[in-house]
C-alpha positions in Angstrom: -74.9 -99.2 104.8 -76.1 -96.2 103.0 -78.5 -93.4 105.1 -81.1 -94.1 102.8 -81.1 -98.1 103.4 -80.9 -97.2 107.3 -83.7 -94.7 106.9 -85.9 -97.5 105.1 -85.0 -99.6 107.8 -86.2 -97.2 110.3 -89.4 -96.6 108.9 -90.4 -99.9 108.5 -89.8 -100.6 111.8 -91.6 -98.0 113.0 -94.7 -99.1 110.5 -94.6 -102.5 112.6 -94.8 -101.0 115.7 -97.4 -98.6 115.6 -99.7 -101.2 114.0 -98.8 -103.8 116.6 -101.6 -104.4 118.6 -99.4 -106.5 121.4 -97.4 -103.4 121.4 -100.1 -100.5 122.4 -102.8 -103.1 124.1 -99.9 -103.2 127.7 -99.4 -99.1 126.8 -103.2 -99.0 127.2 -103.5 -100.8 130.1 -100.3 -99.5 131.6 -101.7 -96.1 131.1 -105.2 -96.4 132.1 -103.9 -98.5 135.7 -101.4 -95.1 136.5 -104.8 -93.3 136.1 -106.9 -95.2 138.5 -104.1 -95.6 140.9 -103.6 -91.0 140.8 -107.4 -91.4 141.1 -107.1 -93.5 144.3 -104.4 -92.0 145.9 
């Protein structure tokens, strides 16, 4: 496969994920429930 073709492949991949919402709704929560717990502790 040629760079070019990989690079597409990449990129499109990439697209998807950062316009996933499944993907960055867990990040968020993930995120925001490491911040409560520092806040706890």
């Amino acid at each position: 496969m040629s760079d070019n073709r990989r690079e597409q492949r990449w990129g499109s991949w990439l697209g998807l994920v950062l316009r996933d919402v499944q993907f960055w709704v867990p990040v968020a929560v993930l995120a925001a429930g490491l911040l409560v717990l520092r806040w706890i502790s």
